[in-house]
LOGU-859174 format. One record per residue (C-alpha): residue number from 1; residue in three letters; x, y, z. Coordinates in steps of 0.001 Angstrom, whole numbers, padded with zeros to 6 digits. Layout:
N
(NUM; 'ala'; (X; Y; Z))
...
***
This chain:
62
(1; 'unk'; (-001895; 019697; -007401))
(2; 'unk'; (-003521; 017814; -010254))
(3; 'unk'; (-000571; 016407; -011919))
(4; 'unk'; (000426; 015038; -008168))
(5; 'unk'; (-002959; 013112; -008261))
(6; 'unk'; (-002206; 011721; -011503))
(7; 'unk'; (001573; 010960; -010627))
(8; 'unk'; (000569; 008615; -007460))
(9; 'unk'; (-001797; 006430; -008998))
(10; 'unk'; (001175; 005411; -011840))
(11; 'unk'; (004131; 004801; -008457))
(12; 'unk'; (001537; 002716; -006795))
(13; 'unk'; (001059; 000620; -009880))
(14; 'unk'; (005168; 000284; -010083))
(15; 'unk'; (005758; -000668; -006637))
(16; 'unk'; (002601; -003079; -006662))
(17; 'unk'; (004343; -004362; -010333))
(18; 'unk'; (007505; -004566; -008467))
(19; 'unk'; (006728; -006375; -005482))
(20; 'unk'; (004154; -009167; -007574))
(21; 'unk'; (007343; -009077; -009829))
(22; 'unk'; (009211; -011934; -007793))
(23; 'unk'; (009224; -014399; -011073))
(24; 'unk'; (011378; -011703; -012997))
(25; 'unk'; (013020; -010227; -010109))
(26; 'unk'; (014499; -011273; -007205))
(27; 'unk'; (013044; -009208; -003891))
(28; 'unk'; (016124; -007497; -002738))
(29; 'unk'; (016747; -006072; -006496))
(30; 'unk'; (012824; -004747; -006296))
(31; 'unk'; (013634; -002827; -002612))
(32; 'unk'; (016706; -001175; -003750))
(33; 'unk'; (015000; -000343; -007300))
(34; 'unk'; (012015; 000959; -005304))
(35; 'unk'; (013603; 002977; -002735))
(36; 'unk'; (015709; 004214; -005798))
(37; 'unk'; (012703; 005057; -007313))
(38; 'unk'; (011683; 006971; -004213))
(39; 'unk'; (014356; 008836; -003858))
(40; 'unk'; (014230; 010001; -007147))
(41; 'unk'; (010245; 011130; -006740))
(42; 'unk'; (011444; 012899; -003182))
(43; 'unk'; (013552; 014492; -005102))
(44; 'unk'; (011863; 015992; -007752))
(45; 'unk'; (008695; 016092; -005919))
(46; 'unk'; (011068; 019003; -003535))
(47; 'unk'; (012489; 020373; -007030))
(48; 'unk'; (009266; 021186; -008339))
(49; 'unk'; (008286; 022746; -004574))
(50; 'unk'; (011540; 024764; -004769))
(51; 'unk'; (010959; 026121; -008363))
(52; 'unk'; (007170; 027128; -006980))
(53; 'unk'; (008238; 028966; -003750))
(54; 'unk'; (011328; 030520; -006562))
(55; 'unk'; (008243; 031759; -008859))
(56; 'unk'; (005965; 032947; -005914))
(57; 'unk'; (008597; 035152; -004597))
(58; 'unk'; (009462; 036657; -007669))
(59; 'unk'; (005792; 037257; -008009))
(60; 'unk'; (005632; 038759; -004267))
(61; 'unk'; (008648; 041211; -005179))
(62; 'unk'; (007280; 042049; -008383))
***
């Protein structure tokens, strides 16, 4: 839980870097990097969820 905390803080400062980012980028390029980007956290955001409920089961059978 406390590494989530300190993950959101650091995608809200890329999107916010992103979207103020028009002089370097142009806006489409910043939505397709950004929903890149959040399909990328989904998925390893439900990686990390999948290796817990692994580990807790193990633990359960154990």
């Amino acid at each position: 839980m406390n590494k989530t905390i300190k993950i959101f803080p650091f995608i809200s400062l890329i999107l916010t870097a992103m979207a103020s980012g028009d002089k370097f980028l142009s806006f489409p390029y910043c939505i397709k990097m950004g929903s890149a980007l959040l399909l990328i956290i989904i998925a390893v955001f439900s990686y990390v969820l999948f290796l817990r409920m692994k580990l807790k089961t193990k633990s359960d059978i154990g």
